[in-house]
TIVEXMAR-205703 format. One line per field, with one value per residue: residue number from 1; x, y, z of N, C-alpha, C in turn. Coordinates in steps of 0.001 Angstrom, whole numbers, plus 500000, padded with zeros to 6 digits. Last residue first. Layout:
N
n	NUM;...
n.x	X;...
n.y	Y;...
n.z	Z;...
ca.x	X;...
ca.y	Y;...
ca.z	Z;...
c.x	X;...
c.y	Y;...
c.z	Z;...
This chain:
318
n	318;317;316;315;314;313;312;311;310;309;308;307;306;305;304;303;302;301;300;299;298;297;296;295;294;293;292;291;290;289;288;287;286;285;284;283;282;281;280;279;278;277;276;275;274;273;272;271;270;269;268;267;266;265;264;263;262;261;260;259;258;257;256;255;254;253;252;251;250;249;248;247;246;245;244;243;242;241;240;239;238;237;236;235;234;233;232;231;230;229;228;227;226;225;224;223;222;221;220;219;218;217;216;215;214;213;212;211;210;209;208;207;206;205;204;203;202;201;200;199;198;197;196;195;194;193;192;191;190;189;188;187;186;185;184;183;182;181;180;179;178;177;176;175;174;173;172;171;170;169;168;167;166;165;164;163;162;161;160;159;158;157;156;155;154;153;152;151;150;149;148;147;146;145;144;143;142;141;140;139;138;137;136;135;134;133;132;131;130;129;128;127;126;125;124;123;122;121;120;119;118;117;116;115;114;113;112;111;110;109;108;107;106;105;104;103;102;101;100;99;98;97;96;95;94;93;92;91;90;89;88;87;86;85;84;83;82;81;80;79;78;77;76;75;74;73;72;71;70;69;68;67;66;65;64;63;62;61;60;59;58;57;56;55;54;53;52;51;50;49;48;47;46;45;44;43;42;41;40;39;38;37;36;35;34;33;32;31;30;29;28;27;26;25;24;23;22;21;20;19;18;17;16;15;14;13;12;11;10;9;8;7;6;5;4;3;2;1
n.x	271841;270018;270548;271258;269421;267367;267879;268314;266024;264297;266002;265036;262227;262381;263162;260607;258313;259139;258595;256916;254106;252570;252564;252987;250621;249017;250801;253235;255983;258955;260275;261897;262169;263320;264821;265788;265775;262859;260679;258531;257459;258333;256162;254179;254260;255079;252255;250603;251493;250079;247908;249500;251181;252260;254876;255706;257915;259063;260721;262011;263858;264706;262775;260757;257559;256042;255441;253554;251269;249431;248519;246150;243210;240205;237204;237426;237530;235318;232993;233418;232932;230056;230407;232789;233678;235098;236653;238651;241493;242623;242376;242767;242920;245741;246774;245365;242625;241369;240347;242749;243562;242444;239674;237255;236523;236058;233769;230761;228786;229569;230105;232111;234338;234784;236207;234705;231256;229219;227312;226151;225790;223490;222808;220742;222069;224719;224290;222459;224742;226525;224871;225093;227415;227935;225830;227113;230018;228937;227607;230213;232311;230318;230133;232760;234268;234441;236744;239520;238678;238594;240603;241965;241518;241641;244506;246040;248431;249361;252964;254501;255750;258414;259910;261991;263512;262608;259769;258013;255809;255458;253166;254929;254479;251572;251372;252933;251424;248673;250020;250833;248527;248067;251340;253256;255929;257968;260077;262606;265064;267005;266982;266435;267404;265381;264948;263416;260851;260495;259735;257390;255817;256254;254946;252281;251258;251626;249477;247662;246680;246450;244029;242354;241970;241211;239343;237448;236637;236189;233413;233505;235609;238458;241576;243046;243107;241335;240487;240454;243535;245489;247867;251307;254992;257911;261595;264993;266869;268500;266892;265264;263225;262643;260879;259353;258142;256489;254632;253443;252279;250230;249061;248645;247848;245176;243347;242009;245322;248079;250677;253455;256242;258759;262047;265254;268513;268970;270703;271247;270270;270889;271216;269741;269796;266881;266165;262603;259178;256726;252993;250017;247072;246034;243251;242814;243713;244888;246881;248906;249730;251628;252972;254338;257557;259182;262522;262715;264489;267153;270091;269979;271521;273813;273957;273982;273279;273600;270289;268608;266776;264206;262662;265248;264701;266031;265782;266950;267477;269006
n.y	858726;860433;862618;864609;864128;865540;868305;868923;869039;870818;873236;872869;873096;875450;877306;876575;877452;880119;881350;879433;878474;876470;875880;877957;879188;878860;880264;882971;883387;882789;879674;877836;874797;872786;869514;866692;862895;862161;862782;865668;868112;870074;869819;870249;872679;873756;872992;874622;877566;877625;876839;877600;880586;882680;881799;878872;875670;872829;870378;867105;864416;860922;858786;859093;859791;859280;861831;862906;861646;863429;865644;864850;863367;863815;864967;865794;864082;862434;863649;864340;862793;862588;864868;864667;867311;868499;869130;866995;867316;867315;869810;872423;874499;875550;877740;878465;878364;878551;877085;876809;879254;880427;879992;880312;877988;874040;872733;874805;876031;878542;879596;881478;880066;876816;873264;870909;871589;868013;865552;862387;859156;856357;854162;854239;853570;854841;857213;857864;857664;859891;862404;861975;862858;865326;866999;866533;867967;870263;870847;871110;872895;875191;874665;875303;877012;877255;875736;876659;876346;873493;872642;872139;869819;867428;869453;870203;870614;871174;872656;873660;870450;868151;865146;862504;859027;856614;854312;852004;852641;852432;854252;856332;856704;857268;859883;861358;861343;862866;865485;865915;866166;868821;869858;867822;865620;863167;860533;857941;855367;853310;850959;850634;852292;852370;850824;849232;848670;848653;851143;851615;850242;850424;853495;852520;851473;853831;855063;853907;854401;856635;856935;855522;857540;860038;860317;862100;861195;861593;858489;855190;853715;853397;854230;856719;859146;861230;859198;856948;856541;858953;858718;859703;859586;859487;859710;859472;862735;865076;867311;866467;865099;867647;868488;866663;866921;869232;868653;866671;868166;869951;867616;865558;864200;865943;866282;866742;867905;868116;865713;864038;861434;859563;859528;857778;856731;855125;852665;852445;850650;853359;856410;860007;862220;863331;861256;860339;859653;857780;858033;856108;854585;851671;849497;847949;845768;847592;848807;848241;850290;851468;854161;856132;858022;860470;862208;866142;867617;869993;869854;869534;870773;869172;867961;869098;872663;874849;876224;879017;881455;882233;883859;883590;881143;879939;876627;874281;871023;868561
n.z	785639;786075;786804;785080;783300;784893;784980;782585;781732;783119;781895;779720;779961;780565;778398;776795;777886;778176;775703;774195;775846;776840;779252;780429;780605;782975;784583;783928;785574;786659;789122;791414;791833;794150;794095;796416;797313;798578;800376;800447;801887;800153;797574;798752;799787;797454;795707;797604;797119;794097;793163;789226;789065;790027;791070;789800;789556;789092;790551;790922;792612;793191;795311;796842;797864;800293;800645;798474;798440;798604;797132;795910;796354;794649;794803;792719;790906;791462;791367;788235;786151;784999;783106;780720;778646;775928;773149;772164;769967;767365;766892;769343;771414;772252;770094;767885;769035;772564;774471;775969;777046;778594;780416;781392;783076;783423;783020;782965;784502;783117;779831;778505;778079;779162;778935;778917;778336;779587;779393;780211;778804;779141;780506;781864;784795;784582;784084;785928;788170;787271;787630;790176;791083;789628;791385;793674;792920;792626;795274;796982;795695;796410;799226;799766;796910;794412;793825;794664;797108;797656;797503;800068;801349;799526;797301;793864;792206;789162;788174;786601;786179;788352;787830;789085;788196;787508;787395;787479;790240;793337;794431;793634;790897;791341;792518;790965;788487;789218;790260;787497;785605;785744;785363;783407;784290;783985;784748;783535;783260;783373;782740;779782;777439;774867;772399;772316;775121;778281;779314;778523;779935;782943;781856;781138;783601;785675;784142;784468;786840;786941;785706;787439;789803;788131;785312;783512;780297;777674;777205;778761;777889;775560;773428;772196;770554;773301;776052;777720;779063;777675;775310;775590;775057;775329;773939;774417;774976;774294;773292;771886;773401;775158;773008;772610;775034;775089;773241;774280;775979;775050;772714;772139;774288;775346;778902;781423;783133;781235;780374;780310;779658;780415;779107;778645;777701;775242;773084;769940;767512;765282;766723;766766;766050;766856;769460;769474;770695;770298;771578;771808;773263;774364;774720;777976;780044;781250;778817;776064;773499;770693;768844;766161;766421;765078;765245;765926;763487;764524;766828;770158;773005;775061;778429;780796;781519;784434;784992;783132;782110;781322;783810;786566;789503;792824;794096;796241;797455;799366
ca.x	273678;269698;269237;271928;270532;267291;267632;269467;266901;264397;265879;266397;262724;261757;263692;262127;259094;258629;259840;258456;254840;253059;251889;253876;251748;248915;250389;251525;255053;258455;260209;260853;262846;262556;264921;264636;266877;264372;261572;259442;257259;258777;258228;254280;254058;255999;253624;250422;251748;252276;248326;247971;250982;251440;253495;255784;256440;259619;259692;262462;262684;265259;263380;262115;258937;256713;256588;254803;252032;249499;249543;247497;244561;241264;237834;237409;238096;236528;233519;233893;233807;230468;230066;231764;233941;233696;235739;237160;241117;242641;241157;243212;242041;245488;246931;246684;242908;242284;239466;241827;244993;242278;240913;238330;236018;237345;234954;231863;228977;229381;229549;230955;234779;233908;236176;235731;232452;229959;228643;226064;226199;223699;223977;220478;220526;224329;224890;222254;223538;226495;225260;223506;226451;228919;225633;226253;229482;229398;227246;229043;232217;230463;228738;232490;234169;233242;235756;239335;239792;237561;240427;242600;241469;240233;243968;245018;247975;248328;251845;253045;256210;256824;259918;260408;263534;263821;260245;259391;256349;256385;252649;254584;255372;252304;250785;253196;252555;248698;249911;251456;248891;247560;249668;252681;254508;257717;259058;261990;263671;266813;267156;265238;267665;265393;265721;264609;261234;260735;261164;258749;255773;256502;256270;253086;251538;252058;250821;247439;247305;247264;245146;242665;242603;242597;239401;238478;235934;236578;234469;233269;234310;237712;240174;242985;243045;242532;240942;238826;241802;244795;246667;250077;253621;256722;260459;264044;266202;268926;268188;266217;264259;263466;262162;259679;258553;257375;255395;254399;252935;251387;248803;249256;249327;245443;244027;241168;243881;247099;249912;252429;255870;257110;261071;264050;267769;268963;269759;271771;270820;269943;271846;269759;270994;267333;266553;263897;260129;257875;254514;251570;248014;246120;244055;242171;243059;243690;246442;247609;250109;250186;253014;253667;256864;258256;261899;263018;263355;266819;269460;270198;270562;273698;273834;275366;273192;274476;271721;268835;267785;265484;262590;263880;265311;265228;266578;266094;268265;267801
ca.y	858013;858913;861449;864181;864180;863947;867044;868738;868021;869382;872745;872904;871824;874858;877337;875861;875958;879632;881753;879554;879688;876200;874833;876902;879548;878347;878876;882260;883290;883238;880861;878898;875639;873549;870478;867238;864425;861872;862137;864933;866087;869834;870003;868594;872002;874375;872833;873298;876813;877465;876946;876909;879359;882905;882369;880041;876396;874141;871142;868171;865419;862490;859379;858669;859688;858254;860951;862858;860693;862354;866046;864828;863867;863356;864310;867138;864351;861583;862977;865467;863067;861973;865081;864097;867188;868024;870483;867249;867201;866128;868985;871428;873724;874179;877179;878525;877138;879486;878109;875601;877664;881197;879324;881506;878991;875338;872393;873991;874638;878413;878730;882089;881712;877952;875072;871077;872127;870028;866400;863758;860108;858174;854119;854578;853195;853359;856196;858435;857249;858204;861465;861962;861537;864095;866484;865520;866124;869608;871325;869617;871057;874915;874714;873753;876336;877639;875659;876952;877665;874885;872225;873037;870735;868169;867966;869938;869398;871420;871194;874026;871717;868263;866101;862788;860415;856350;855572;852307;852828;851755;853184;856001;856411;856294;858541;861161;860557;860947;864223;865745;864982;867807;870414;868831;865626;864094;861319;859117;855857;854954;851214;850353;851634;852687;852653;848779;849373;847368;850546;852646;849457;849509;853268;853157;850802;852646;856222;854074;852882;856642;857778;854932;855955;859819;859452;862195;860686;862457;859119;856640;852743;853975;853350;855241;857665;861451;860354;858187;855741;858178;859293;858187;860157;858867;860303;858672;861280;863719;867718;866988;864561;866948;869772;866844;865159;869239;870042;866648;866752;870480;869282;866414;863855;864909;866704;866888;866967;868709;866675;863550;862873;859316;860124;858013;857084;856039;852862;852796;849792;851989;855464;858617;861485;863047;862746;859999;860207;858058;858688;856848;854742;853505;849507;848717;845354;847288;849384;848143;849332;851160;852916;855840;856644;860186;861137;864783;867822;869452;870470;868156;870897;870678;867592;868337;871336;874074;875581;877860;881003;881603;882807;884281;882197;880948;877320;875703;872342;869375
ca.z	784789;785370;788136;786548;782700;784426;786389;783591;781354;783503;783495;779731;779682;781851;779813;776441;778017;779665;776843;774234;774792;775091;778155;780659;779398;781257;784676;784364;784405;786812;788243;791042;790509;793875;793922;795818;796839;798724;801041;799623;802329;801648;798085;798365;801071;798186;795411;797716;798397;794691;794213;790105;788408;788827;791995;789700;789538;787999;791177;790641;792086;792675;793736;797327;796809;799594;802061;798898;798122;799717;797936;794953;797076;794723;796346;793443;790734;791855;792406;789407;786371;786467;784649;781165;780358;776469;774681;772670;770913;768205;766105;768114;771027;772843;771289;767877;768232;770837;772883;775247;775889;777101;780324;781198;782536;783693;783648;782440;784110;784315;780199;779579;778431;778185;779079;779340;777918;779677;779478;780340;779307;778540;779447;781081;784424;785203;783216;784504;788485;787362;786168;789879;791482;789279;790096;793818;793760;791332;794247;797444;795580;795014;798176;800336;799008;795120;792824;793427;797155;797337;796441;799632;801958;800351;798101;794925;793147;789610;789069;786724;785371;787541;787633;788800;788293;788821;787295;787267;789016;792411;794129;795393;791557;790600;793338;791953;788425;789331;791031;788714;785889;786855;785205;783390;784598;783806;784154;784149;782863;782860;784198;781217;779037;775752;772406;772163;774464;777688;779894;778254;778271;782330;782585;780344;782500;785695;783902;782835;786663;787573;785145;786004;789540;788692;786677;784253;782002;778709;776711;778592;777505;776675;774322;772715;769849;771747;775607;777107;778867;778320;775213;775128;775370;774897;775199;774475;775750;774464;774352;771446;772672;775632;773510;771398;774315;775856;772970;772938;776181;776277;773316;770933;773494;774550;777175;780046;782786;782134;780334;780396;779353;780108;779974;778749;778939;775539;774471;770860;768500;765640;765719;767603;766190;765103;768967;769388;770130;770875;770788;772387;771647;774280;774323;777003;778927;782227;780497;776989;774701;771262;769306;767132;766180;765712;764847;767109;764602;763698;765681;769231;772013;774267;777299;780552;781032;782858;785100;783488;782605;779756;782599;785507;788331;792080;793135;796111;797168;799144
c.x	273635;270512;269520;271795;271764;268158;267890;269540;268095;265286;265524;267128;264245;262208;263586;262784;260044;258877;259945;258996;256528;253666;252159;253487;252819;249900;250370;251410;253656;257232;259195;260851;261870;262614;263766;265171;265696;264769;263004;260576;257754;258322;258831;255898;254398;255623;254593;251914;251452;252010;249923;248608;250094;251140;252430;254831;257126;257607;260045;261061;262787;264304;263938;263360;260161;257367;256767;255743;253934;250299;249899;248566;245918;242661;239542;237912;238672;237557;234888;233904;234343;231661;230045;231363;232755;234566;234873;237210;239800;242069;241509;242208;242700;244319;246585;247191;244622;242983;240459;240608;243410;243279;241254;239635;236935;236597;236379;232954;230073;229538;229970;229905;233482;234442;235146;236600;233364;230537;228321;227590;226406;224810;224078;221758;220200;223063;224719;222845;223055;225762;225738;223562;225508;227653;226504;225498;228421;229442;227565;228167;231098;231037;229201;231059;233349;233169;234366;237680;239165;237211;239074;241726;241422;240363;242478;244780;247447;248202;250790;252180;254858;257293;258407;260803;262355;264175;261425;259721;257681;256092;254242;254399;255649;253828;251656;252920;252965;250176;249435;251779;250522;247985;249734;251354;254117;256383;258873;260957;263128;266005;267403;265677;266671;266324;266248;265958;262758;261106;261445;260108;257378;256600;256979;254957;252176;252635;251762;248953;247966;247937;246171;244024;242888;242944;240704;238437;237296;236745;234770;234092;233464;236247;239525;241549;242847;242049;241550;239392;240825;243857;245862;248797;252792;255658;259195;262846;265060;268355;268751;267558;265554;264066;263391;261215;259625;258742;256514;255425;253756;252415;250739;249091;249525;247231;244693;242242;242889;245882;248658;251902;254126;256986;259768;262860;266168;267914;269999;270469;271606;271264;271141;270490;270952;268766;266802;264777;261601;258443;255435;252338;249138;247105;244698;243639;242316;242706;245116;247643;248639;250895;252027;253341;255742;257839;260489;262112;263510;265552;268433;269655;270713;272379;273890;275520;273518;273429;272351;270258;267432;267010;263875;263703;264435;266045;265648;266623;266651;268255
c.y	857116;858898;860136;862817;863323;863544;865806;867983;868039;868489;871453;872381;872130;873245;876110;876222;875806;877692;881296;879769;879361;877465;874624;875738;878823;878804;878513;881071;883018;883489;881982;879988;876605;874696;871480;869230;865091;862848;862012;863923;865193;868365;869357;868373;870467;873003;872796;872481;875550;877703;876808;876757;878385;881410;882639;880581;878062;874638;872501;868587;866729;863334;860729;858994;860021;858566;859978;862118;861285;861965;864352;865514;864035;864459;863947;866174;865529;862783;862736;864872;863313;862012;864484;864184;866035;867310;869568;868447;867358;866324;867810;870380;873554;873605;875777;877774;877200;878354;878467;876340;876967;879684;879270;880919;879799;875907;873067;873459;874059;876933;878286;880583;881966;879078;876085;872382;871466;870353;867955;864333;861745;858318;855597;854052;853321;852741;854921;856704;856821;857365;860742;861483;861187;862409;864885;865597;865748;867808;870227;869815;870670;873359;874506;873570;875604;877705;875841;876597;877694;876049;873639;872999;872278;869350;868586;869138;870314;869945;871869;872538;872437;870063;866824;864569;861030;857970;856157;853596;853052;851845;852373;854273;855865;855505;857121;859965;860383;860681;862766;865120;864549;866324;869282;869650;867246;864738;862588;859330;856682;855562;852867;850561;852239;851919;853162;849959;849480;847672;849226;851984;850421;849228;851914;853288;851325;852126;854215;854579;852896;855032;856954;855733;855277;858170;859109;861492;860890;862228;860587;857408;854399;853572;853848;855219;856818;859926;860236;858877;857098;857484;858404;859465;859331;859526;859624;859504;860927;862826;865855;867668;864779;865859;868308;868323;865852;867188;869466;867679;866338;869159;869402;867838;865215;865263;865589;867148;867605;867753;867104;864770;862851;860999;859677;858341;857879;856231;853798;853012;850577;851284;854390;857481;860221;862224;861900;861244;860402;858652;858435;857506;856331;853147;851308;849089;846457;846339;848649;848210;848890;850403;852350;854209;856324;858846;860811;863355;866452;868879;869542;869368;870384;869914;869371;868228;870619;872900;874891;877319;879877;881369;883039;883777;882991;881225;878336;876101;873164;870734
c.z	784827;784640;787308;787530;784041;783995;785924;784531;782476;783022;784138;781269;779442;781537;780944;777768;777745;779417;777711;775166;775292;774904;777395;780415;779353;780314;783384;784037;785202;785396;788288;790089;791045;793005;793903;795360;796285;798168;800703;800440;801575;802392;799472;798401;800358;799391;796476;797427;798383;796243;794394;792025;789663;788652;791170;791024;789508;788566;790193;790484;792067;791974;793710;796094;797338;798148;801630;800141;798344;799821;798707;796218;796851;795778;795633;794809;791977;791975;792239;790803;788189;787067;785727;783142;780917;777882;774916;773696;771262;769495;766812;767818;769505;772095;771242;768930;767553;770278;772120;774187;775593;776169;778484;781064;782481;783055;784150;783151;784202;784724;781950;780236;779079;778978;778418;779567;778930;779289;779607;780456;779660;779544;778800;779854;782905;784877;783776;783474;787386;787221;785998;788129;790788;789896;789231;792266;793540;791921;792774;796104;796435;794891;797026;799398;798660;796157;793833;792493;795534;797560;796547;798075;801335;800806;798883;796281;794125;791022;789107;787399;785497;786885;787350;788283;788212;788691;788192;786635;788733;790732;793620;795047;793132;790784;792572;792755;790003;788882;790594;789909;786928;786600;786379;784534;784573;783868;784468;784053;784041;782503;784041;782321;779689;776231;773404;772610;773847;776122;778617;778155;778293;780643;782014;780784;781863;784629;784340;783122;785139;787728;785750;785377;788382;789005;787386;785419;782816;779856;777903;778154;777472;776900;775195;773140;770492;771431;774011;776656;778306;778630;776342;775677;774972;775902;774615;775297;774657;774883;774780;772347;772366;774670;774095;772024;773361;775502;773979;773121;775247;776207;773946;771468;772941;774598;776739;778735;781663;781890;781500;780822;779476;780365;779310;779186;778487;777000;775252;771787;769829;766650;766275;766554;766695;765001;767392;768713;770536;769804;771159;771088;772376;773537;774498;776174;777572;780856;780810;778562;775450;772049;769859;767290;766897;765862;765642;765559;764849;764618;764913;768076;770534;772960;776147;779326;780204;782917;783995;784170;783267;780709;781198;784434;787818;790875;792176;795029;796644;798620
């Protein structure tokens, strides 16, 4: 079990040194639950045909696409030496979906599964070398995923967002503001169940109240996060699932080598610190220093942070 304070652009040695030039792209398709999703892999520029490279599933904040935080981060770690793939989840970017945006941690979390399994089977890849990686909120559905047995034999997260009941309405009102968005989430089930409509919301607005996050400057600025691959839209039956989900649960079942890159600027760092500490098997805690959303996409904070995960994974998956 180890601890480990820095400041941002420092890092531990890592084994591997920075590949010049930009990572090969390929996109791919798989299926999760009979729907189809669509992926990236990417390969350092040195890769030679017929070599099998250890490999990470790379995977972003909720409400986003591939081509956001997930790439960005696919495309650092190629180049520091792995096989990486990204995919677009049920409702989301190119793949499938029957609702569109529909944030549903059980589907995420079978969707991260499948993707594991397609990773591994892959020519580029050793299948007994396969990692992940997890931005934001998809933290905890890799977490559960793994609990669950995903072949995943290293974890790493970067700005976890993990919530659980207890701790979730700290961030959206106390107990009025989630019984509030619950029983709307109920009521546009309901909608869709009777009607086939679906009801939405910004996925962010600077003044929209509603919305799914407010003041969240990576998804309006189109230098940033809002990109043409992606929807500002938040379908509302969303929020049951999402506000009851328990992203702290699953720690006493990872057993895997893990690694932990948060900040005090970055979404509850006591949840982080308490999912740290129920970790079962080897486990590191990176603490840096930044704001949450910037460990999406500005330089000084990812390339540091993916120098730091390579190392883990570099270490976890000889």
């Amino acid at each position: 079990m180890t601890q480990v304070n820095s400041q941002p652009g420092v890092s531990p040695d890592d084994p591997s040194s920075t590949v010049h030039g930009e990572p090969r792209m390929t996109r791919l398709s798989f299926e999760s639950e009979g729907v189809p999703l669509v992926a990236h892999l990417f390969l350092p520029p040195t890769h030679q045909e017929g070599e099998r490279l250890p490999a990470l599933l790379v995977a972003g904040s909720w409400t986003t696409v591939k081509e956001q935080m997930a790439n960005l981060y696919a495309r650092k770690l190629a180049r520091l030496g792995f096989a990486t793939l990204t995919f677009d989840f049920r409702s989301y970017g190119e793949s499938g979906g029957d609702v569109r945006e529909y944030e549903s941690p059980p589907r995420k979390i079978v969707d991260l599964q499948r993707a594991s399994e397609f990773l591994a089977t892959l020519p580029q890849v050793d299948g007994e070398r396969v990692g992940g990686l997890a931005v934001c909120a998809s933290a905890g559905y890799m977490a559960h995923a793994i609990a669950q047995g995903a072949a995943l034999r290293a974890f790493a997260t970067i700005a976890a967002w993990m919530h659980d009941p207890g701790t979730v309405g700290s961030i959206y009102g106390g107990e009025e503001g989630v019984r509030r968005r619950i029983e709307r989430g109920e009521a546009a089930r309901r909608q869709y169940e009777q009607t086939g409509e679906v009801e939405y919301v910004p996925a962010e607005s600077d003044t929209d109240q509603d919305a799914a996050m407010v003041g969240v400057p990576y998804y309006s600025d189109p230098t940033r996060g809002n990109i043409p691959a992606w929807r500002n839209a938040f379908a509302v039956m969303s929020w049951p699932e999402w506000l009851g989900f328990d992203a702290l649960s699953p720690a006493p079942r990872i057993t895997v080598p893990s690694l932990f890159i948060h900040s005090d600027d970055s979404a509850l760092p006591d949840n982080v610190r308490r999912f740290y500490g129920a970790v079962a098997g080897p486990k590191t805690l990176h603490w840096a220093q930044g704001a949450h959303i910037d460990f999406y996409d500005r330089e000084e904070l990812t390339q540091p942070a993916a120098e730091v995960a390579a190392a883990h994974f570099h270490a976890a998956l000889r």
